[in-house]
N, C-alpha and C positions, 0 to 999 in steps of 0.2 A: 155749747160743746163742753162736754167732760176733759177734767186733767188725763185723764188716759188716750182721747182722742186726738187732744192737744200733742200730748208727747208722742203718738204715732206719725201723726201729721208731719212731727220736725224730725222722726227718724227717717221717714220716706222722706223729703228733703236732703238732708245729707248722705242718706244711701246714693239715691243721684249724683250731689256733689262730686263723694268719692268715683264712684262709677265714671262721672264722664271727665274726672281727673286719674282715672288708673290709681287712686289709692292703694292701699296698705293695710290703714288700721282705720279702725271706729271706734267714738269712748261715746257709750251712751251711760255714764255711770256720774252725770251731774244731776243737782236737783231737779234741774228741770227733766229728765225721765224716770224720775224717782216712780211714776205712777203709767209706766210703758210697762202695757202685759203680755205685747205677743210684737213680734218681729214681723216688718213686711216681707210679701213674699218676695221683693225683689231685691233682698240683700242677697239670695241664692243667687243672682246675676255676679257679683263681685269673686271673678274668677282670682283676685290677684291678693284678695285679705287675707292677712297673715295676722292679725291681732283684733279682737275685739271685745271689748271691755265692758260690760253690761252688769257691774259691782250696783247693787242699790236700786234696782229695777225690779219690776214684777215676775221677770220670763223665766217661768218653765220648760216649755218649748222651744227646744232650737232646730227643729225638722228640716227648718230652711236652709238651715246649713251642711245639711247632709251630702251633699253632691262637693262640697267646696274641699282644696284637696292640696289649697296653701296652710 
């Protein structure tokens, strides 16, 4: 498994987390997703984020967050 597959793997993990905690925020902006290039699509599910920090990551792309409207 690639470090990029690695760091999706623990974003989808903590997406869930916040999710089925009604979170807030997200900081994927540690080393360990220094090497995350694209967002799952199920961060678009987190109706209630209002902050997230993606400093030091690969992502171009934030399409998923389009619908999101905290």
């Amino acid at each position: 498994m690639t470090e990029a597959e690695r760091a999706f793997e623990a974003a989808q993990m903590i997406i869930a987390a916040v999710l089925a905690n009604k979170g807030e925020g997200i900081t994927f902006s540690s080393d360990k997703f220094h090497a995350l290039e694209a967002l799952p699509d199920s961060i678009g599910l987190l109706t209630s984020l209002k902050k997230l920090y993606l400093s030091g990551t690969q992502i171009s792309d934030v399409t998923h967050l389009a619908n999101l409207t905290e």
